[in-house]
N, C-alpha and C positions, 0 to 999 in steps of 0.2 A: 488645498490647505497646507500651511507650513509651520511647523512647528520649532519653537526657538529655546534652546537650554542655558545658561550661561551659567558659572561655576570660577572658582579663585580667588573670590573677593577675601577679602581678610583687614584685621588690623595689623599698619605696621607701622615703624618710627619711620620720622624725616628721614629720608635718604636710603630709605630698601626697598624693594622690590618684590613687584608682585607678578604673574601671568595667569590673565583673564583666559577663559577658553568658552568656547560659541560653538554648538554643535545644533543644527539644522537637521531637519527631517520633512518627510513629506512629500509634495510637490516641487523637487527641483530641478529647474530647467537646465538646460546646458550652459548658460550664461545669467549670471546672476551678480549682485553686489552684495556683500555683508560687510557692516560697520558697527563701530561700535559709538554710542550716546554716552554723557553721563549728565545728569541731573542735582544740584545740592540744593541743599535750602537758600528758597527765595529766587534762586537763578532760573532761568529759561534753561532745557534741555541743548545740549549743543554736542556737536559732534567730535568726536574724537580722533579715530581713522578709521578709515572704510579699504578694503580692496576690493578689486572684482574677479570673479573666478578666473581673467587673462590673468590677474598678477599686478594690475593698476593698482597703485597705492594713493593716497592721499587722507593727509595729517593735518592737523589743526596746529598752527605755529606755538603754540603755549607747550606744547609736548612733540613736535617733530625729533629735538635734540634728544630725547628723553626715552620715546618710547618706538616700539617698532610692533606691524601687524603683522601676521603669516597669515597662512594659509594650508589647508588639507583637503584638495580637493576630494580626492577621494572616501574623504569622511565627513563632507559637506564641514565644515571647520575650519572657524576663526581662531586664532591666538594673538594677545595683548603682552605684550613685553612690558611694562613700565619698570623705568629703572630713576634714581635719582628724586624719589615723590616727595613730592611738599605735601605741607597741609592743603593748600587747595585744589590739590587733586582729591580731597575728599568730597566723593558723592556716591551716589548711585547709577550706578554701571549697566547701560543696557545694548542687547544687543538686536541687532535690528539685518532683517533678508528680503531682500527683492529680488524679484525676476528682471532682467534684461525685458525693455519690453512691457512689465507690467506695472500700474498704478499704485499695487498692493501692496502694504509694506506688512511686514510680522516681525513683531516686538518678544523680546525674553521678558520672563518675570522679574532681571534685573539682578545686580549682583552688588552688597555694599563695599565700599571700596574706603577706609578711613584711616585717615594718616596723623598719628599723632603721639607725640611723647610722653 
């Protein structure tokens, strides 16, 4: 079992900046993927970036210029850069861990992320 924390969200006006953080526990393997989802009203959930504990990154074109992922392995931990946010980066922020290998996906309880002046 894996346990998923996510933290950072806030409100802020067009064009500041926030960092999401994703802290994992639990079951984890040597090799894994953590990404991050965001969700708004009426939208389908979509991805935002993911890296894998190599350091593989990949971004979703609407925010590649924009935002950037890290990483802490050794604290099982994601971080979300977003800088430059529009209103439509307002959703709900979630954070998602898989194993290398496994089926299993673990979701966070999500983090609100709202952009607005």
């Amino acid at each position: 079992q894996v346990q998923v924390v996510e933290s950072g969200g806030g409100l802020v006006q067009p064009g500041g900046s926030l960092r999401l953080s994703c802290a994992a526990s639990g079951s984890i393997g040597s090799r894994y993927i953590m990404g991050w989802y965001r969700q708004a009203p009426g939208k389908q959930r979509e991805l935002v970036a993911a890296v894998t504990s190599g350091g593989t990154t990949n971004y979703a074109d609407a925010v590649k210029v924009r935002c950037t992922i890290s990483r802490d392995n050794a604290k099982n931990t994601v971080y979300l850069q977003m800088n430059s946010l529009k209103p439509e980066d307002t959703a709900v922020y979630y954070c998602n861990f898989r194993n290398r290998g496994s089926s299993t996906n673990y979701w966070g309880q999500g983090t609100q992320v709202t952009v607005s002046s």
